[in-house]
C-alpha positions as CSV (number, residue, x, y, z in Angstrom):
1,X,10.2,-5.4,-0.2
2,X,11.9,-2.0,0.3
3,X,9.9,1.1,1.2
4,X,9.8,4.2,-1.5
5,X,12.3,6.1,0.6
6,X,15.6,3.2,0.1
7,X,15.2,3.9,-3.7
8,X,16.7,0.8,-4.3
9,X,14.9,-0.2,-7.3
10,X,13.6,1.1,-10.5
11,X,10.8,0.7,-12.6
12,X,9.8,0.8,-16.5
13,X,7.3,3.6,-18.2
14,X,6.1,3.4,-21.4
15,X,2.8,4.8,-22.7
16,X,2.8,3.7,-25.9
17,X,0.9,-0.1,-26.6
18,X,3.6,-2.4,-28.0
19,X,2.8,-5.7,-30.2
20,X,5.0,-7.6,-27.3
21,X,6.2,-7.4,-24.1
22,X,9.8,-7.3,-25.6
23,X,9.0,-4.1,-27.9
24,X,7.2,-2.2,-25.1
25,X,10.3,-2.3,-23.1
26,X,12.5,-1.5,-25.4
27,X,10.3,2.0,-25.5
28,X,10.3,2.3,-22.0
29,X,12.0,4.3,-20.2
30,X,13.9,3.5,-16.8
31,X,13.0,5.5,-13.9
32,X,14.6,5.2,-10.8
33,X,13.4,4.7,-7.4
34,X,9.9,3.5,-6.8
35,X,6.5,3.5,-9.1
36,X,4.4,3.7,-5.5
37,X,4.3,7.3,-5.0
38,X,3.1,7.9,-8.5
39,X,0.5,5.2,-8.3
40,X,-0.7,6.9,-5.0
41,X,-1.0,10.4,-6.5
42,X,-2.6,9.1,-9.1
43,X,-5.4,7.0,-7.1
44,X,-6.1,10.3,-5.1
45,X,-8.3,11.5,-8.0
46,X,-10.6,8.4,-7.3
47,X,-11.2,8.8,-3.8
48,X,-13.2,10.6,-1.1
49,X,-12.7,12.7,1.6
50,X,-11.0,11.2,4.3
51,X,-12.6,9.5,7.0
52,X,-10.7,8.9,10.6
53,X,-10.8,4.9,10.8
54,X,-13.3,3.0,12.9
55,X,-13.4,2.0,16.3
56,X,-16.2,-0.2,16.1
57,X,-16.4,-3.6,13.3
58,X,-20.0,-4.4,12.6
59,X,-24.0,-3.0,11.9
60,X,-27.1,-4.1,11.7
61,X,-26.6,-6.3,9.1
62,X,-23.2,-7.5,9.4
63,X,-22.1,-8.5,13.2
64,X,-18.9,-8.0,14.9
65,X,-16.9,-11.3,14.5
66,X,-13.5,-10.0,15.5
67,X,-11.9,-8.2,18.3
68,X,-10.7,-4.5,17.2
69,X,-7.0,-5.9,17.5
70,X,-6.5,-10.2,16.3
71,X,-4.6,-11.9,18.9
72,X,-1.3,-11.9,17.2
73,X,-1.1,-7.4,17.2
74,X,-2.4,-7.8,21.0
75,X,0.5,-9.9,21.8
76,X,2.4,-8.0,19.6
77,X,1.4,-4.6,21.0
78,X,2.3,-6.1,24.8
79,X,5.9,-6.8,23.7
80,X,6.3,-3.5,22.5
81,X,5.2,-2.1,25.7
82,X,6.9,-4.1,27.9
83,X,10.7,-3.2,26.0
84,X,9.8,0.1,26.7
85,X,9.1,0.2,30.0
């Protein structure tokens, strides 16, 4: 999968309800690049303020079962650290 930024790909928009698949794309139009940053602009209407993320997992009701980082990111994280040293 190819971030937004390669535009590599393309997608289809039609807003118009077809009878098939084959007739709404005929209607569509061919946009280039990718439908993500629209779908993101569009989902920022539904959301709330931003919140900085967690440091802690787990309340009252639901307990901690994991570590802050799984296993495979720790390892992951030492790698990194160790190249670049």
């Amino acid at each position: 999968m190819n971030p937004p930024a390669k535009n590599k790909h393309y997608y289809f928009e039609n807003n118009k309800i077809a009878p098939t698949a084959e007739e709404w794309l005929e209607g569509a139009k061919q946009i280039p690049g990718s439908w993500w940053p629209d779908y993101t602009k569009w989902l920022e209407q539904f959301g709330g303020e931003k919140k900085a993320a967690r440091i802690t997992f787990g309340n009252s009701k639901y307990k901690k079962k994991w570590k802050l980082l799984p296993a495979c990111m720790s390892k992951k994280k030492q790698h990194l650290s160790s190249i670049n040293n």
